[in-house]
VMD Tcl script that builds the backbone (N, CA, C; Angstrom):
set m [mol new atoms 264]
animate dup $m
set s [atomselect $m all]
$s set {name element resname resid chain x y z} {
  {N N UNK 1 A -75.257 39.944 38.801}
  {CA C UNK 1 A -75.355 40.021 40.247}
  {C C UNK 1 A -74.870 41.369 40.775}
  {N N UNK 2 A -74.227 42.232 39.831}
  {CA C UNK 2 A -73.415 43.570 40.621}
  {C C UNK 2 A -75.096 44.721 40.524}
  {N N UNK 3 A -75.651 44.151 39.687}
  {CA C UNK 3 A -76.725 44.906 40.368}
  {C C UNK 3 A -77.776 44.709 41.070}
  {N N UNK 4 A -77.609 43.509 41.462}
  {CA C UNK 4 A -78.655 43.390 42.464}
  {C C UNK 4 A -78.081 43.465 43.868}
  {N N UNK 5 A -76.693 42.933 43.940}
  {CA C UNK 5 A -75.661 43.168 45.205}
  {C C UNK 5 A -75.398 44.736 45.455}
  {N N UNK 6 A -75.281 45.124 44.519}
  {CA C UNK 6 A -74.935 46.368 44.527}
  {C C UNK 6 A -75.636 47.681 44.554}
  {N N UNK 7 A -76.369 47.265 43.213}
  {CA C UNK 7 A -76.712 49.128 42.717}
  {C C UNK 7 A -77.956 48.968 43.735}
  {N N UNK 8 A -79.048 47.647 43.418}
  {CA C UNK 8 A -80.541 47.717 44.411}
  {C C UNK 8 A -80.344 47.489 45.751}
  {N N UNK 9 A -79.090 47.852 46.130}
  {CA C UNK 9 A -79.147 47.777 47.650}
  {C C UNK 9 A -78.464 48.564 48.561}
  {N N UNK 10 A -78.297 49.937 47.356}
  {CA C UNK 10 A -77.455 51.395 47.829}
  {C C UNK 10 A -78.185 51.906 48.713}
  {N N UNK 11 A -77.656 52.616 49.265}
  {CA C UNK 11 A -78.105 53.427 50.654}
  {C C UNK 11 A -78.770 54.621 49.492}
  {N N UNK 12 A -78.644 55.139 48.700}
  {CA C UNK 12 A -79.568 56.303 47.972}
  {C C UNK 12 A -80.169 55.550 47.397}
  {N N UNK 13 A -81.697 56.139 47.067}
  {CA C UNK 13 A -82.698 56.055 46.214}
  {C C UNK 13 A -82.715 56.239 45.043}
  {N N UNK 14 A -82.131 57.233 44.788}
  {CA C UNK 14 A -81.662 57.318 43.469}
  {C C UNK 14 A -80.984 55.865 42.311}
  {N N UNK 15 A -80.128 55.605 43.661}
  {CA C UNK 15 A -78.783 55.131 42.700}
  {C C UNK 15 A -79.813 53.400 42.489}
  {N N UNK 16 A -80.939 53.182 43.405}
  {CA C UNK 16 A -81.664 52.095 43.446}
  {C C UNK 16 A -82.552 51.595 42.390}
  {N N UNK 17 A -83.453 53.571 42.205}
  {CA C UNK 17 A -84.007 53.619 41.051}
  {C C UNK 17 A -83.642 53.815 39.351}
  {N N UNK 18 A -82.186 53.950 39.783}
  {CA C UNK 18 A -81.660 53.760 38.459}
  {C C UNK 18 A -81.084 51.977 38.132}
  {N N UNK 19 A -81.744 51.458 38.821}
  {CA C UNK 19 A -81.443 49.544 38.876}
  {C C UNK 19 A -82.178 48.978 38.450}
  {N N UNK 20 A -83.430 50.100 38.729}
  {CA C UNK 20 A -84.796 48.558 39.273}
  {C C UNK 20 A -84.942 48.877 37.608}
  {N N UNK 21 A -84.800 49.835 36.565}
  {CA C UNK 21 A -85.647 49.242 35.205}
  {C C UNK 21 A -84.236 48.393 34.848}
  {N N UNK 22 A -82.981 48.611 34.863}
  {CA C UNK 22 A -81.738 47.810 34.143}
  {C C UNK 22 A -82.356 46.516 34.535}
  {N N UNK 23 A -82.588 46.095 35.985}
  {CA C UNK 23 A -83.340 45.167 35.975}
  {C C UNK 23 A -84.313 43.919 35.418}
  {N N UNK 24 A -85.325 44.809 35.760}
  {CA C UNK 24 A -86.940 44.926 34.564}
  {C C UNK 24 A -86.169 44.447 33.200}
  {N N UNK 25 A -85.568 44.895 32.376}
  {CA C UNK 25 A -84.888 45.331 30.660}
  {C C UNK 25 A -84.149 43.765 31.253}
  {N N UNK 26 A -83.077 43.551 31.810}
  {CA C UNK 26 A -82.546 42.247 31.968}
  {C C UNK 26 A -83.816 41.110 32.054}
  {N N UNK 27 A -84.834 41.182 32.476}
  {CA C UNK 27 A -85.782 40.079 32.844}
  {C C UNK 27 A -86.357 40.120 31.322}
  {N N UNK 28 A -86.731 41.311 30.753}
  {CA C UNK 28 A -87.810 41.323 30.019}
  {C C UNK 28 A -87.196 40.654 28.629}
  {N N UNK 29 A -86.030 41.184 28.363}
  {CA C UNK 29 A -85.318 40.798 27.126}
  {C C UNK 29 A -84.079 39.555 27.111}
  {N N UNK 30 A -83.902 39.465 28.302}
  {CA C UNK 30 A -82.938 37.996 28.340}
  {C C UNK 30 A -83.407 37.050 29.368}
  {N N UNK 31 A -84.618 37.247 29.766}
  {CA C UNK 31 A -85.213 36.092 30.412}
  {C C UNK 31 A -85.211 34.281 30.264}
  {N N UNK 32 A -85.119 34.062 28.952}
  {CA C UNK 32 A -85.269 32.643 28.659}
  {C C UNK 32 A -83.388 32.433 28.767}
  {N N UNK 33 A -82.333 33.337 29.054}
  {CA C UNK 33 A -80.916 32.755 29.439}
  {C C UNK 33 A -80.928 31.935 30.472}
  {N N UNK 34 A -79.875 31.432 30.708}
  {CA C UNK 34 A -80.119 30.075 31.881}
  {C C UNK 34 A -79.500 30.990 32.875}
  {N N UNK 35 A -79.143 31.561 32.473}
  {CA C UNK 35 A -78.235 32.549 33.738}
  {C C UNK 35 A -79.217 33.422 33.973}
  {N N UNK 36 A -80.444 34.110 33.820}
  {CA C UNK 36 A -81.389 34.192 34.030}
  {C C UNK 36 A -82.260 33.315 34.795}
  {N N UNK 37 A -82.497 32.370 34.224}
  {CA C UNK 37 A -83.221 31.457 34.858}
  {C C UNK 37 A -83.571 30.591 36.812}
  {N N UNK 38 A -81.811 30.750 36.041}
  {CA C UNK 38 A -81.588 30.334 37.493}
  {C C UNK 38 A -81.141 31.319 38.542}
  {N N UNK 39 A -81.597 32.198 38.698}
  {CA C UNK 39 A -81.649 33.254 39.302}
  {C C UNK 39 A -82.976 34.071 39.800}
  {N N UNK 40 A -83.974 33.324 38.587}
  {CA C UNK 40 A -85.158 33.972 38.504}
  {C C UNK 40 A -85.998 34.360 40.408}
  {N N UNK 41 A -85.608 33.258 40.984}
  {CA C UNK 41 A -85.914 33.276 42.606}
  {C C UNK 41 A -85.510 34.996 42.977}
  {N N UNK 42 A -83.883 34.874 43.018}
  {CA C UNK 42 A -83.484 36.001 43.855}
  {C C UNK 42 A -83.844 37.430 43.026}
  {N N UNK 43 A -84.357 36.940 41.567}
  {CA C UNK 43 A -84.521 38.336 40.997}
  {C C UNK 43 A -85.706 38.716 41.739}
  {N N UNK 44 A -86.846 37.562 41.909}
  {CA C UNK 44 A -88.495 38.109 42.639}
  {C C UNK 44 A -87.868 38.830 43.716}
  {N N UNK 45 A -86.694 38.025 44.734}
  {CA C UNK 45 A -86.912 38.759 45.968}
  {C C UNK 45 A -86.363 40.005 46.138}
  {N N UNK 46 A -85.658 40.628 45.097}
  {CA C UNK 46 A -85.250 41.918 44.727}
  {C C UNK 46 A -86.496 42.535 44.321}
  {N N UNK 47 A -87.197 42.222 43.477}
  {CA C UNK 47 A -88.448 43.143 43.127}
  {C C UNK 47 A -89.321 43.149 44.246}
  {N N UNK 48 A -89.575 42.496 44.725}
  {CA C UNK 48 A -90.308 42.384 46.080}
  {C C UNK 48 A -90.316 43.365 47.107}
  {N N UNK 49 A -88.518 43.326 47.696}
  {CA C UNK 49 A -88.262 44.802 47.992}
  {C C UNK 49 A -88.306 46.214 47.385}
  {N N UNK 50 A -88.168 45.700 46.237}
  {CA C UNK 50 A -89.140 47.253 45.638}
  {C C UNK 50 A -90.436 47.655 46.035}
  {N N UNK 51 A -90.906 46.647 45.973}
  {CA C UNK 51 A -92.704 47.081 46.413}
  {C C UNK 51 A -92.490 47.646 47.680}
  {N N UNK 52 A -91.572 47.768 48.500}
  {CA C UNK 52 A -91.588 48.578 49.615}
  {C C UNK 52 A -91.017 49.630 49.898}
  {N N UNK 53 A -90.789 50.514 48.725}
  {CA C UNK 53 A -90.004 51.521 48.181}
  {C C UNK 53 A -90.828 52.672 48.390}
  {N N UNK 54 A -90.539 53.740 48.764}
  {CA C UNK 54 A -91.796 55.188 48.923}
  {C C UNK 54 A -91.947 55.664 47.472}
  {N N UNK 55 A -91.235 55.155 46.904}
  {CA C UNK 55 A -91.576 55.702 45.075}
  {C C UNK 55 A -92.550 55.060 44.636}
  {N N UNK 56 A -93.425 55.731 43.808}
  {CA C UNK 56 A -94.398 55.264 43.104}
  {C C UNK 56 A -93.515 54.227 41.849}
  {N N UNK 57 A -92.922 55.425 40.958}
  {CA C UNK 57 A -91.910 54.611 40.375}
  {C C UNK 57 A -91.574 52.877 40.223}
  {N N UNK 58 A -90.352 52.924 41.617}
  {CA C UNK 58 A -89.911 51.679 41.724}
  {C C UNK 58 A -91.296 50.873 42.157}
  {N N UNK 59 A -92.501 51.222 42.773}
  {CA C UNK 59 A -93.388 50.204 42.950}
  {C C UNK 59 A -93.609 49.587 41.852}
  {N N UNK 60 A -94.152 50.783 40.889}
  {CA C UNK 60 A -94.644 50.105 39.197}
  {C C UNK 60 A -93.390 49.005 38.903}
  {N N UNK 61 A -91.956 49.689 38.263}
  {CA C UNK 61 A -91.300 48.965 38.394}
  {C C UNK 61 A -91.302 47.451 39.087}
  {N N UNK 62 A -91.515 47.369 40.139}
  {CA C UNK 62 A -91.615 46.195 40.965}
  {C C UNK 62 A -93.162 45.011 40.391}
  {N N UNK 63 A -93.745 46.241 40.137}
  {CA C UNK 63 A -95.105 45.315 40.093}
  {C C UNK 63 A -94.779 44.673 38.306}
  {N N UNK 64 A -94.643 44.911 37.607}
  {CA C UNK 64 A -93.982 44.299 36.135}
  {C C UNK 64 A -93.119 43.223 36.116}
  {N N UNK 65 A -92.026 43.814 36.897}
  {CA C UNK 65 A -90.637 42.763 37.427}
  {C C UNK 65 A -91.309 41.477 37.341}
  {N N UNK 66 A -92.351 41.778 38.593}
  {CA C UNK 66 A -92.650 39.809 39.617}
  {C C UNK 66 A -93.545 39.308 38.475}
  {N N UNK 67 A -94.748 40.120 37.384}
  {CA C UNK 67 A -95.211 39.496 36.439}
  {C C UNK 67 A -94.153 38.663 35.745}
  {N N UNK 68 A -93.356 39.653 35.267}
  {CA C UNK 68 A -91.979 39.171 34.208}
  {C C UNK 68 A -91.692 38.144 34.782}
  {N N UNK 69 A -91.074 38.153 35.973}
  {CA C UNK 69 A -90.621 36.945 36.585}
  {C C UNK 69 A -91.196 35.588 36.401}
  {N N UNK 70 A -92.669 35.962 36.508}
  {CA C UNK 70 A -93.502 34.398 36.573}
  {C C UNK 70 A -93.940 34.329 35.478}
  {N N UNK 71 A -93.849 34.931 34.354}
  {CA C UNK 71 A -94.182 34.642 32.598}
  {C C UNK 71 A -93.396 33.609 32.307}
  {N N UNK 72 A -91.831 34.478 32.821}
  {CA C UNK 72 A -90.027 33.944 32.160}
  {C C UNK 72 A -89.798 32.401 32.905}
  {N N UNK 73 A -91.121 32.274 34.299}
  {CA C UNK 73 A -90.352 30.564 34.674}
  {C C UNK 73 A -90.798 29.807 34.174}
  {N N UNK 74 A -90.388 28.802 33.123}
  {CA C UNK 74 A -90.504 27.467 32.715}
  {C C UNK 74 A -90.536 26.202 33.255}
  {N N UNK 75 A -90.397 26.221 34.221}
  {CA C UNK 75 A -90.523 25.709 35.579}
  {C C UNK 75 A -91.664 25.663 36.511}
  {N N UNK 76 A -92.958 24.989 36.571}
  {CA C UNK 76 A -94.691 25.064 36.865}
  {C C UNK 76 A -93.609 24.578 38.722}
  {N N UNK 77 A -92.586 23.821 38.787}
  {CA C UNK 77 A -92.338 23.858 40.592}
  {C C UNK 77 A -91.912 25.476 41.122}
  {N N UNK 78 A -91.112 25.941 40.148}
  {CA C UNK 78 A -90.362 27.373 40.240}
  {C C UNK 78 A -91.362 28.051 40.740}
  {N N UNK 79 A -92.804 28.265 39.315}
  {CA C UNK 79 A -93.492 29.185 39.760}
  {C C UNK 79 A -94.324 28.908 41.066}
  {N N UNK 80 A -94.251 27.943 41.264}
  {CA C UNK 80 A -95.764 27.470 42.215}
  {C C UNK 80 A -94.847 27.699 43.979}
  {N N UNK 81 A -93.136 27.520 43.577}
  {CA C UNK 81 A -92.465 28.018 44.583}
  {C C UNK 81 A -92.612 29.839 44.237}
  {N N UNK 82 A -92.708 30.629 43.598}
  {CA C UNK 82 A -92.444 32.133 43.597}
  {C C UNK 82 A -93.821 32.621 44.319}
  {N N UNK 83 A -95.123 32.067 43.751}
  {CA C UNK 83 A -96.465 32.180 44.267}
  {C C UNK 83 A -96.362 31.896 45.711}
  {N N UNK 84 A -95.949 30.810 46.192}
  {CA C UNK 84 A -95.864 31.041 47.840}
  {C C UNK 84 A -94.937 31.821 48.174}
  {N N UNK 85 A -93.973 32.365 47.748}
  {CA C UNK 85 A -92.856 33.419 48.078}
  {C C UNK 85 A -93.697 34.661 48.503}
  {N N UNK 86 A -94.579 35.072 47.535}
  {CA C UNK 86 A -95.412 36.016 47.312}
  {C C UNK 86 A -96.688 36.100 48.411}
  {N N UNK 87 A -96.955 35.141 48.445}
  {CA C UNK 87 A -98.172 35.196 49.790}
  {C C UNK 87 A -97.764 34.874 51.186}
  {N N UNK 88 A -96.614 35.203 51.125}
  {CA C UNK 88 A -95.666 34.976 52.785}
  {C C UNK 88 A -95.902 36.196 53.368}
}
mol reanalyze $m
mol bondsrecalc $m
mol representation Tube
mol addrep $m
C-alpha cells in the first residue's frame, strides 16, 4: 500500500513514474497472493489514473496493469465488477 498511497500519488511525475512499473512487476509476478488479490480493485483504480497521465510511458504502463489485473482475478464477480469499473 506505501506505493500506491504514496509513491503513485506524489505531486512529481517522476517520482509516479518510477511506481507505476514496481507496480505492473507486483501484479505481474505476485498476482495469485491473497494480499494481492484482495486488493486487485484498488490496484485497477490506480492504473486507471494512470491512463490519465501526459506520459506516454505511464499510459502503456497503465494499459498492461488493467490487462494484468483482469488475467490475475479469479473471481468471474471481481472481474465482471472491474469491467463495469472500466466503462464508468
Amino acid at each position: 500500500t506505501r506505493i500506491m498511497d504514496g509513491v503513485l500519488q506524489d505531486a512529481k511525475p517522476q517520482v509516479r513514474a518510477a511506481g507505476a512499473p514496481y507496480l505492473l512487476c507486483l501484479v505481474k509476478y505476485c498476482g495469485v497472493h491473497p494480499l494481492i488479490q484482495e486488493r486487485l480493485k484498488l490496484v485497477q483504480q490506480h492504473f486507471s489514473f494512470m491512463l490519465s497521465e501526459k506520459s506516454e510511458f505511464m499510459q502503456e504502463v497503465a494499459s498492461k496493469g488493467i490487462g494484468l489485473v483482469y488475467d490475475m482475478c479469479s473471481d468471474d464477480t471481481i472481474k465482471d465488477e472491474l469491467v463495469a469499473t472500466l466503462a464508468k
